[in-house]
mmJSON file of the N, C-alpha and C atoms, coordinates in Angstrom:
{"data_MODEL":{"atom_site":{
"group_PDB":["ATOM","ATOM","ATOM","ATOM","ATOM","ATOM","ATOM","ATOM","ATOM","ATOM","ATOM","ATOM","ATOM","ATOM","ATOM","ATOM","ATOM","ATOM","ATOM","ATOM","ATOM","ATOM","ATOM","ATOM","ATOM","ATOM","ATOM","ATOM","ATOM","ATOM","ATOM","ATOM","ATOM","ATOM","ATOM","ATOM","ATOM","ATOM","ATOM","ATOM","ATOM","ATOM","ATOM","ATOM","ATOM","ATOM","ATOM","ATOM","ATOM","ATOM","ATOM","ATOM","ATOM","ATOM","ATOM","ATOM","ATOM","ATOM","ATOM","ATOM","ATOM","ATOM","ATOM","ATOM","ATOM","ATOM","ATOM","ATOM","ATOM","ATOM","ATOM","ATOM","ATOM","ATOM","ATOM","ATOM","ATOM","ATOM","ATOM","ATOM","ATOM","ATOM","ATOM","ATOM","ATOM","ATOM","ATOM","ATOM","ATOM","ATOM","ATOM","ATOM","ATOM","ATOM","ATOM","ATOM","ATOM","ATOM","ATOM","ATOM","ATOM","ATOM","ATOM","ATOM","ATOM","ATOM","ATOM","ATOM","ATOM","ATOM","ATOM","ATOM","ATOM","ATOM","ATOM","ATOM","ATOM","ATOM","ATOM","ATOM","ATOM","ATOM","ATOM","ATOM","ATOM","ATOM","ATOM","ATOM","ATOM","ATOM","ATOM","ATOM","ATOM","ATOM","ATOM","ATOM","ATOM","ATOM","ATOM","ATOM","ATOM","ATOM","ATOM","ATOM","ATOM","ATOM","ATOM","ATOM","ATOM","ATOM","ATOM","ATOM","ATOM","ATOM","ATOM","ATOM","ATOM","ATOM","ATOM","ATOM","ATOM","ATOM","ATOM","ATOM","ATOM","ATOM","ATOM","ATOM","ATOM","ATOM","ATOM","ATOM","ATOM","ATOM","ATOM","ATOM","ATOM","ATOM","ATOM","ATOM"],
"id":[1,2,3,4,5,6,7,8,9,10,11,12,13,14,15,16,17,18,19,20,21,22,23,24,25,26,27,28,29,30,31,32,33,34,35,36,37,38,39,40,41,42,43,44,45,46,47,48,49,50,51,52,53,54,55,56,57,58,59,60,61,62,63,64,65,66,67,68,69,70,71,72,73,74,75,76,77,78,79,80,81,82,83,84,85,86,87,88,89,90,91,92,93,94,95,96,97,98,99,100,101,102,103,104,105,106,107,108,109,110,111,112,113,114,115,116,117,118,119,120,121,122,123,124,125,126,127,128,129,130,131,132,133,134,135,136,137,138,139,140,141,142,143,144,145,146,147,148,149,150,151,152,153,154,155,156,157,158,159,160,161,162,163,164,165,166,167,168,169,170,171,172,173,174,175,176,177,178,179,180],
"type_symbol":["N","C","C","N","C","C","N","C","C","N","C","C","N","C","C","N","C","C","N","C","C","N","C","C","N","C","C","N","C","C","N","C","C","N","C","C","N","C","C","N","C","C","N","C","C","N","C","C","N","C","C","N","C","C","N","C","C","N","C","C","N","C","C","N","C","C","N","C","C","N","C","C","N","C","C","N","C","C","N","C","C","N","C","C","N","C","C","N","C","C","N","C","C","N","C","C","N","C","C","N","C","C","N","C","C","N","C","C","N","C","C","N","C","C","N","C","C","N","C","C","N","C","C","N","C","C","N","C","C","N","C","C","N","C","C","N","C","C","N","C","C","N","C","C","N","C","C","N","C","C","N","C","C","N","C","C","N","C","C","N","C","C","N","C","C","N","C","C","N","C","C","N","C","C","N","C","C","N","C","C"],
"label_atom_id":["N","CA","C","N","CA","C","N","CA","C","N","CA","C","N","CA","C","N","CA","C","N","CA","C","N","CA","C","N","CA","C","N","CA","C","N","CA","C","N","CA","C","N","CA","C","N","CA","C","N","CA","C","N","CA","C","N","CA","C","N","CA","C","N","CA","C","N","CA","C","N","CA","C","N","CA","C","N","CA","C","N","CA","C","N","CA","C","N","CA","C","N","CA","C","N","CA","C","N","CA","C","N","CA","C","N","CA","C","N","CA","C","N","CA","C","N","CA","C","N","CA","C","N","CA","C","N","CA","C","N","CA","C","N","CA","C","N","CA","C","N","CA","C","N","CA","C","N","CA","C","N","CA","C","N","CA","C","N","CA","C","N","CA","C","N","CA","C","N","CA","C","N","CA","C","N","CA","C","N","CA","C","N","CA","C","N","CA","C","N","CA","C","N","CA","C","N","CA","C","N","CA","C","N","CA","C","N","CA","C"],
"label_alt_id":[null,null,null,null,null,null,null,null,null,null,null,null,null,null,null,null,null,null,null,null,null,null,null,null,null,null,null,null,null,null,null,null,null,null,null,null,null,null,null,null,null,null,null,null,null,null,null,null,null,null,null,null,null,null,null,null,null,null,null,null,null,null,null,null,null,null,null,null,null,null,null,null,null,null,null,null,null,null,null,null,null,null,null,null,null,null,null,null,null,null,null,null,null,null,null,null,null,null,null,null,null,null,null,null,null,null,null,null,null,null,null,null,null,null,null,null,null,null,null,null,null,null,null,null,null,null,null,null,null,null,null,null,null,null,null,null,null,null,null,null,null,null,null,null,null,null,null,null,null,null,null,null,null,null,null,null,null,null,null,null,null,null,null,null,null,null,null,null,null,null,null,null,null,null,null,null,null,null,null,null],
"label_comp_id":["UNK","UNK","UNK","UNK","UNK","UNK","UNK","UNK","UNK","UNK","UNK","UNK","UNK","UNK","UNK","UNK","UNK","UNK","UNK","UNK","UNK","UNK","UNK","UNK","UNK","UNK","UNK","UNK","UNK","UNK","UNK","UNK","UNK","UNK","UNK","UNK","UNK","UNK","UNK","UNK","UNK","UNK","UNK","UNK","UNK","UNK","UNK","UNK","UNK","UNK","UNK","UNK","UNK","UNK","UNK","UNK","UNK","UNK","UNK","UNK","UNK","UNK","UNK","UNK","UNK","UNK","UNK","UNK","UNK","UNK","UNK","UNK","UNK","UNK","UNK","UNK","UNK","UNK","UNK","UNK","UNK","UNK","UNK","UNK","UNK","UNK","UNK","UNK","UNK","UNK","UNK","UNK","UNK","UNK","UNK","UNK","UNK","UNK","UNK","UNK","UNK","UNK","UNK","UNK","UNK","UNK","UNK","UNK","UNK","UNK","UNK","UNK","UNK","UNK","UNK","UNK","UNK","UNK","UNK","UNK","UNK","UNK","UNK","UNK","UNK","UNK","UNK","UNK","UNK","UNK","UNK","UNK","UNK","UNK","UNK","UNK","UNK","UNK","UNK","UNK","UNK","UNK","UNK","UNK","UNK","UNK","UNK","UNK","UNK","UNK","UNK","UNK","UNK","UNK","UNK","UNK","UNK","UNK","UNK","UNK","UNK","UNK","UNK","UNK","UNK","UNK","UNK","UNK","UNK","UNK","UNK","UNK","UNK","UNK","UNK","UNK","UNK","UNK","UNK","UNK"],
"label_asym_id":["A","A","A","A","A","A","A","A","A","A","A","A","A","A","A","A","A","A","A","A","A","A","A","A","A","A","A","A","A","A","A","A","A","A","A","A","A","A","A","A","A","A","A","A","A","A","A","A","A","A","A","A","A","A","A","A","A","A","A","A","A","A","A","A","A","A","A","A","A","A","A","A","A","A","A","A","A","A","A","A","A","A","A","A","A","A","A","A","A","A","A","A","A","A","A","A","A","A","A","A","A","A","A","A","A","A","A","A","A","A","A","A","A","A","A","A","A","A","A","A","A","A","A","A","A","A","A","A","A","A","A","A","A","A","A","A","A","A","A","A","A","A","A","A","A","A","A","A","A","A","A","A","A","A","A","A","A","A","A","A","A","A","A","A","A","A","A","A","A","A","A","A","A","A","A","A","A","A","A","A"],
"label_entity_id":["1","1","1","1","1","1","1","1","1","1","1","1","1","1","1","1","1","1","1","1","1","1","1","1","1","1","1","1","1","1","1","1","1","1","1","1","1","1","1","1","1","1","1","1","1","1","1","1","1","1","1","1","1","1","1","1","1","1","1","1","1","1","1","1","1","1","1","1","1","1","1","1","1","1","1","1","1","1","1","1","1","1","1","1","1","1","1","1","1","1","1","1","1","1","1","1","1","1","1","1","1","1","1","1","1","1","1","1","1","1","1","1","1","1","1","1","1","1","1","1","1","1","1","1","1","1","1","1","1","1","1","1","1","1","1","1","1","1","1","1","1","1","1","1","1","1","1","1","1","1","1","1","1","1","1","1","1","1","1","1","1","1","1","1","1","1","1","1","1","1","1","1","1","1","1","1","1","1","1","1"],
"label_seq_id":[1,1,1,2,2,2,3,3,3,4,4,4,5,5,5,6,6,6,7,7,7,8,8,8,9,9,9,10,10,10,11,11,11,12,12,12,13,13,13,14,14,14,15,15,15,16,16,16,17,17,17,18,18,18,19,19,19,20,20,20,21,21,21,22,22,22,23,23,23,24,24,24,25,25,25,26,26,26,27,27,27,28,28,28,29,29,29,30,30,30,31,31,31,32,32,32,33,33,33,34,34,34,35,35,35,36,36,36,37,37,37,38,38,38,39,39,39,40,40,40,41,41,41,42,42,42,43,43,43,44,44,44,45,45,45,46,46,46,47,47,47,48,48,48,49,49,49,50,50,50,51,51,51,52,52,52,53,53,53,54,54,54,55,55,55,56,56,56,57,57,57,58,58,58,59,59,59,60,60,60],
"pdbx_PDB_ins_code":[null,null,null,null,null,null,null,null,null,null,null,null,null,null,null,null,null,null,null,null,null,null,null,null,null,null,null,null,null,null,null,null,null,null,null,null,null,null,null,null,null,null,null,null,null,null,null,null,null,null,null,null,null,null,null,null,null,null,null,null,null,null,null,null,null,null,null,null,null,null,null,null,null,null,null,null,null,null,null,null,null,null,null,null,null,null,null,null,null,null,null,null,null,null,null,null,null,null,null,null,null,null,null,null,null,null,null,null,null,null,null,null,null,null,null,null,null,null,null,null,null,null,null,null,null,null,null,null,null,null,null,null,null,null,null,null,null,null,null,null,null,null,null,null,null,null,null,null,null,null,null,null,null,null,null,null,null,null,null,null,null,null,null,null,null,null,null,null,null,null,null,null,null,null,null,null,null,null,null,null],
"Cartn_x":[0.84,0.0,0.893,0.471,1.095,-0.009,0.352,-0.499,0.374,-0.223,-0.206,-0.458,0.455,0.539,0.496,-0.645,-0.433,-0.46,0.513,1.063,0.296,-0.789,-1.548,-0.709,-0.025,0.855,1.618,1.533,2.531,4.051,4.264,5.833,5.928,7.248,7.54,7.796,8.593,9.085,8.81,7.2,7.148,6.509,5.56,5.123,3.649,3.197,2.292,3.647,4.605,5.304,6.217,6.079,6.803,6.227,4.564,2.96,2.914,3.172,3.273,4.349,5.617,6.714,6.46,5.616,5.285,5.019,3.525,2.819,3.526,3.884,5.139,5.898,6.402,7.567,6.917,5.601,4.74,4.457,4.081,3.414,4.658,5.448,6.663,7.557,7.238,7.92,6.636,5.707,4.451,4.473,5.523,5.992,4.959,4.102,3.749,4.118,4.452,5.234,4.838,4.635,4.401,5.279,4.417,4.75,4.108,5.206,4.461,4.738,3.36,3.25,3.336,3.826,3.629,2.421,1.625,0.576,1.513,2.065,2.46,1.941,2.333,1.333,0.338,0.356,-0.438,-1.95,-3.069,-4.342,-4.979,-5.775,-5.643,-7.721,-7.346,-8.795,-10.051,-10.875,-12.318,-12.602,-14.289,-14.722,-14.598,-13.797,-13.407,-14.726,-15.826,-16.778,-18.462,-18.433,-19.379,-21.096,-20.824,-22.178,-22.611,-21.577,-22.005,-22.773,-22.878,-22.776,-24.148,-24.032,-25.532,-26.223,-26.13,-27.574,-28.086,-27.359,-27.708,-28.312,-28.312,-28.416,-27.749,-26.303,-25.584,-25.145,-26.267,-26.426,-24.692,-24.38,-23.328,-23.496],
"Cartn_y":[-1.162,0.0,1.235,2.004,3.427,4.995,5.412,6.509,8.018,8.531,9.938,11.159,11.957,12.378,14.25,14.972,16.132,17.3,18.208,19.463,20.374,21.665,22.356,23.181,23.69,24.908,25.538,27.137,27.857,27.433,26.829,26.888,26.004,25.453,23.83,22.767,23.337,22.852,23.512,23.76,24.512,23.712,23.987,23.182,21.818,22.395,20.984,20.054,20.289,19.263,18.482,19.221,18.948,17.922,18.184,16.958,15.895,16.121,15.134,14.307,15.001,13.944,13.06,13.202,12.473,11.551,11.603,10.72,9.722,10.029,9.406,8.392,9.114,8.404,6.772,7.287,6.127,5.436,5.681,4.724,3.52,4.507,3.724,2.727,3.379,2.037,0.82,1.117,-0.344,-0.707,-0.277,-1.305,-0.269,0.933,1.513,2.388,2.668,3.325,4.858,5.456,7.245,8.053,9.078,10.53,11.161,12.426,13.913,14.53,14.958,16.018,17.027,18.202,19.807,20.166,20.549,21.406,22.863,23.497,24.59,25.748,27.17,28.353,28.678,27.956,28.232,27.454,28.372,28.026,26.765,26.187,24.774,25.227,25.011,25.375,24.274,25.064,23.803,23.816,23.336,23.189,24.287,23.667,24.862,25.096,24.462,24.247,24.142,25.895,25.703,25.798,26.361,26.463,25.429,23.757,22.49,22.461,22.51,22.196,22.481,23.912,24.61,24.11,23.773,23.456,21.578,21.324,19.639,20.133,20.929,21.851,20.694,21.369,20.111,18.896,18.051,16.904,16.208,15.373,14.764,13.982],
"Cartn_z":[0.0,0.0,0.0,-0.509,-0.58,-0.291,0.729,0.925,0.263,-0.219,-0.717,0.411,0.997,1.909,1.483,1.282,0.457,0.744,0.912,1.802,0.768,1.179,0.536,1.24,2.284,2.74,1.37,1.549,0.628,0.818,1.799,2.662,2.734,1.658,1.212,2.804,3.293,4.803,5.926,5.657,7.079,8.201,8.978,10.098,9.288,8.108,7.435,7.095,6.663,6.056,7.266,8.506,9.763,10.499,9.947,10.346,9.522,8.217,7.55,7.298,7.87,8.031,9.297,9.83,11.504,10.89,10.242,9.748,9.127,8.082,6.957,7.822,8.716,9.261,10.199,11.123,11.5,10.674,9.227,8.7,7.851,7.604,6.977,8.542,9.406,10.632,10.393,10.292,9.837,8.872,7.459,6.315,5.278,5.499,4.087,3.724,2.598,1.598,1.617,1.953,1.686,0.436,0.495,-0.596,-0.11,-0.027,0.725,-0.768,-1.275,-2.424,-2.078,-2.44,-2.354,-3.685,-3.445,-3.925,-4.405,-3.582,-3.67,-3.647,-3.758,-3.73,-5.146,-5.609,-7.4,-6.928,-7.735,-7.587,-8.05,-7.5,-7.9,-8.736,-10.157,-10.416,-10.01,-10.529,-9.943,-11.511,-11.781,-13.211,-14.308,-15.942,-16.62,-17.525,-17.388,-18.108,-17.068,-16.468,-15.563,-15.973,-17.441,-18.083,-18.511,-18.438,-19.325,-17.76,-16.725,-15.056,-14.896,-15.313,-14.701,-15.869,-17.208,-17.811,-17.473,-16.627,-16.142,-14.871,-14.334,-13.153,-12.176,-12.572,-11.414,-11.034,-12.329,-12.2,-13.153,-12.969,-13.545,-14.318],
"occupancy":[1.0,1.0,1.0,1.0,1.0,1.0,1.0,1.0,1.0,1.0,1.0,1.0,1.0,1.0,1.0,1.0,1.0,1.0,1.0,1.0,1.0,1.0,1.0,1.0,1.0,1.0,1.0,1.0,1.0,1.0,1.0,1.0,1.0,1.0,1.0,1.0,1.0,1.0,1.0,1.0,1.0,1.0,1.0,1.0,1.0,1.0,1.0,1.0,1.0,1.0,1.0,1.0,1.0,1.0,1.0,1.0,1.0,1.0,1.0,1.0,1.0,1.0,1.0,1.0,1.0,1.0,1.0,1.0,1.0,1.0,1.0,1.0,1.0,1.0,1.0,1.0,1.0,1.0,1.0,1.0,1.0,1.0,1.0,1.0,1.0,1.0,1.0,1.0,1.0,1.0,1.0,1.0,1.0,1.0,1.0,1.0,1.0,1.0,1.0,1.0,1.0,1.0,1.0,1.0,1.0,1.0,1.0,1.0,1.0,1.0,1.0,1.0,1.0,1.0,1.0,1.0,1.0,1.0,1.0,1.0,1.0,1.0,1.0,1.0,1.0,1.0,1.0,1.0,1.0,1.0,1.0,1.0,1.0,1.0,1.0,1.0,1.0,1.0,1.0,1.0,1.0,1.0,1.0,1.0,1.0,1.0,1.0,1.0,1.0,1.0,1.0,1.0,1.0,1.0,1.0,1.0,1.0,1.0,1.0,1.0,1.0,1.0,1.0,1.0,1.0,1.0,1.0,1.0,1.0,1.0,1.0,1.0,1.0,1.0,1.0,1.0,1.0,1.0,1.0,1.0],
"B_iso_or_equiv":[0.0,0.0,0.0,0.0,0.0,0.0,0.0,0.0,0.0,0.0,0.0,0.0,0.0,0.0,0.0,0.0,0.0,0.0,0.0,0.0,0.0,0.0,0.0,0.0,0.0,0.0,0.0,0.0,0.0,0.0,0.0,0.0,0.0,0.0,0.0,0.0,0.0,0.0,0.0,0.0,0.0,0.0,0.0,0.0,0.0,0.0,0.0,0.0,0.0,0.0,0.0,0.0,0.0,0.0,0.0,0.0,0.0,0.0,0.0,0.0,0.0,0.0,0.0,0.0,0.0,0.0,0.0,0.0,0.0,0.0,0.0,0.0,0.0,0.0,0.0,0.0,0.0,0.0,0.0,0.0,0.0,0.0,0.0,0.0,0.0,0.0,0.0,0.0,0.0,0.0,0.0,0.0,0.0,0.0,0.0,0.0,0.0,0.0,0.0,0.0,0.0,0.0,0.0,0.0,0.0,0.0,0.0,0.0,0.0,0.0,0.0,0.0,0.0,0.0,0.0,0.0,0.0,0.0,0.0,0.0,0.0,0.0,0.0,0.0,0.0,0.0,0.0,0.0,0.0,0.0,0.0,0.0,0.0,0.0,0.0,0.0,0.0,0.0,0.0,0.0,0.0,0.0,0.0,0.0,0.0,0.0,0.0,0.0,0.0,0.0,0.0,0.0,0.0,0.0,0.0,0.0,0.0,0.0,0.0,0.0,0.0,0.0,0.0,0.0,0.0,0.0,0.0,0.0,0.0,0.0,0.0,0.0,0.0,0.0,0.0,0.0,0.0,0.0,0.0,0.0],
"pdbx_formal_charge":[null,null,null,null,null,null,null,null,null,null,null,null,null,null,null,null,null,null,null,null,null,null,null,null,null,null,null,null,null,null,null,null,null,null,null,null,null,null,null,null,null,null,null,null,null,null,null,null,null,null,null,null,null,null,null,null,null,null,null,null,null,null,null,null,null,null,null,null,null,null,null,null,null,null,null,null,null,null,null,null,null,null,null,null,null,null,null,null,null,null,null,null,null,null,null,null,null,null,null,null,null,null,null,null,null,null,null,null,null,null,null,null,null,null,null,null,null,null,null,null,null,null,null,null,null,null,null,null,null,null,null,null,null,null,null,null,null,null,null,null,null,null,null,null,null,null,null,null,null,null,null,null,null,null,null,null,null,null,null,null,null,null,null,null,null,null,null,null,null,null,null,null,null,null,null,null,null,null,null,null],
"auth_seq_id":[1,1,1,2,2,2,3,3,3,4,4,4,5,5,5,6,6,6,7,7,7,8,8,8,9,9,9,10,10,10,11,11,11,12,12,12,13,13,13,14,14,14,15,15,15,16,16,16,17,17,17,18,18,18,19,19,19,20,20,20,21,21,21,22,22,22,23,23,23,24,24,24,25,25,25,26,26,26,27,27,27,28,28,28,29,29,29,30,30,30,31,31,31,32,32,32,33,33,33,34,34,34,35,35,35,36,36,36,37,37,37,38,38,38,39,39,39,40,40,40,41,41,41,42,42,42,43,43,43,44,44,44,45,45,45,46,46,46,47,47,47,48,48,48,49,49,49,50,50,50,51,51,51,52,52,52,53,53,53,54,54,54,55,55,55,56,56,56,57,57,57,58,58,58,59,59,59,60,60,60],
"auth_comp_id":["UNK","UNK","UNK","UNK","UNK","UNK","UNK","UNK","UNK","UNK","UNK","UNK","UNK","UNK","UNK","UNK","UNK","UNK","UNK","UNK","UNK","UNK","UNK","UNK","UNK","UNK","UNK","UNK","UNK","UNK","UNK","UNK","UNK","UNK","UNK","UNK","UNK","UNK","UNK","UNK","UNK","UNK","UNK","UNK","UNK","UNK","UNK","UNK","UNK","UNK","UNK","UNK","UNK","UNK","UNK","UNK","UNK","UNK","UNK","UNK","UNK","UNK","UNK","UNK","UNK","UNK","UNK","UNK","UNK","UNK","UNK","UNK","UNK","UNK","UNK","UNK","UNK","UNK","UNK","UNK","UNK","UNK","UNK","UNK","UNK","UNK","UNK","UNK","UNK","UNK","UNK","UNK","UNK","UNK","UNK","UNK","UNK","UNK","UNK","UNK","UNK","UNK","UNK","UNK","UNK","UNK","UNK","UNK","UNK","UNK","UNK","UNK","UNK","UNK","UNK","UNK","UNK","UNK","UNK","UNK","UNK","UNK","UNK","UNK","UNK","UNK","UNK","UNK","UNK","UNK","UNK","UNK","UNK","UNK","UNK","UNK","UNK","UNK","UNK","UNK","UNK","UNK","UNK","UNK","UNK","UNK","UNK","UNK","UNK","UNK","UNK","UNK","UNK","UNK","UNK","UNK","UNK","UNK","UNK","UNK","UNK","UNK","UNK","UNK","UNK","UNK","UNK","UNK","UNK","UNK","UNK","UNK","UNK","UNK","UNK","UNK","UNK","UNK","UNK","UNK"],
"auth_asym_id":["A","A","A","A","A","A","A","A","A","A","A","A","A","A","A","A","A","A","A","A","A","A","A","A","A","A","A","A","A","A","A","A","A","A","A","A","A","A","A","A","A","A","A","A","A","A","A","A","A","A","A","A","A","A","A","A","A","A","A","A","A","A","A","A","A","A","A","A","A","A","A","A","A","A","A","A","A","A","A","A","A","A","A","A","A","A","A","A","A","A","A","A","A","A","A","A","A","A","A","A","A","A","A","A","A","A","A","A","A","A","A","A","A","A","A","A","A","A","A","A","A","A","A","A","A","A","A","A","A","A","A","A","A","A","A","A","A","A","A","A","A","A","A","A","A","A","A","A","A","A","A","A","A","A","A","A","A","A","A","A","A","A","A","A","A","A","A","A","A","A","A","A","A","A","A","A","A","A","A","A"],
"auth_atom_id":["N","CA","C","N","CA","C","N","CA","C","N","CA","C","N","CA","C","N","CA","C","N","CA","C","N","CA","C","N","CA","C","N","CA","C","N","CA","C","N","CA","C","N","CA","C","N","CA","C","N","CA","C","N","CA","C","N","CA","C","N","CA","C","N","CA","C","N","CA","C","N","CA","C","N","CA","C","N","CA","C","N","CA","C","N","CA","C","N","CA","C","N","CA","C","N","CA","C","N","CA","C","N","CA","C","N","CA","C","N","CA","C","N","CA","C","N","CA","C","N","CA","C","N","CA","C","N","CA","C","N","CA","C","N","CA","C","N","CA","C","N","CA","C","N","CA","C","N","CA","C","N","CA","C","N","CA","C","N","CA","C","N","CA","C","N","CA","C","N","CA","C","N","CA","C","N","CA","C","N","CA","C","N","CA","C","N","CA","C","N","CA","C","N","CA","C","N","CA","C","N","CA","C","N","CA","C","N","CA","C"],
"pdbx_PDB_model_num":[1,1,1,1,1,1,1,1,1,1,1,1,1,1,1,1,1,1,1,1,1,1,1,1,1,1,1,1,1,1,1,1,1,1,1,1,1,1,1,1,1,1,1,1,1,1,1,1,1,1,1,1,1,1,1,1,1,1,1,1,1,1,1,1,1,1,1,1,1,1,1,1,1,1,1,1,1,1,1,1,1,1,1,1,1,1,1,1,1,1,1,1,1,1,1,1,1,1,1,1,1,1,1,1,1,1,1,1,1,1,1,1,1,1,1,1,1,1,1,1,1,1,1,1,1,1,1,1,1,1,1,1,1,1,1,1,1,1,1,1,1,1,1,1,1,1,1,1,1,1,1,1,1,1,1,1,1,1,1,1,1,1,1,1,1,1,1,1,1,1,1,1,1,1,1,1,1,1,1,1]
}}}
């Protein structure tokens, strides 16, 4: 198993990545594999196509 471990902080090594090295580090002494992603400071968009959205009204 491998968990994905994902830092949304602007600040590559700051105190989220200080939480998620905890984590990391517990889960890898119980044999699973981790990755701490950085997200980074850039906007993460939502839907680029919100008028296909609203004429389903929402529906998927």
């Amino acid at each position: 198993m491998k968990v994905l471990l994902v830092n949304g902080s602007p600040y590559k090594e700051g105190c989220t990545y200080t939480a998620l090295s905890e984590v990391a580090d517990t889960l890898n002494k119980e044999g699973v594999e981790t990755e701490i992603f950085w997200i980074g400071n850039k906007p993460i968009g939502g839907c680029s196509d919100f008028s296909s959205t609203s004429r389903n009204h929402g529906n998927f």
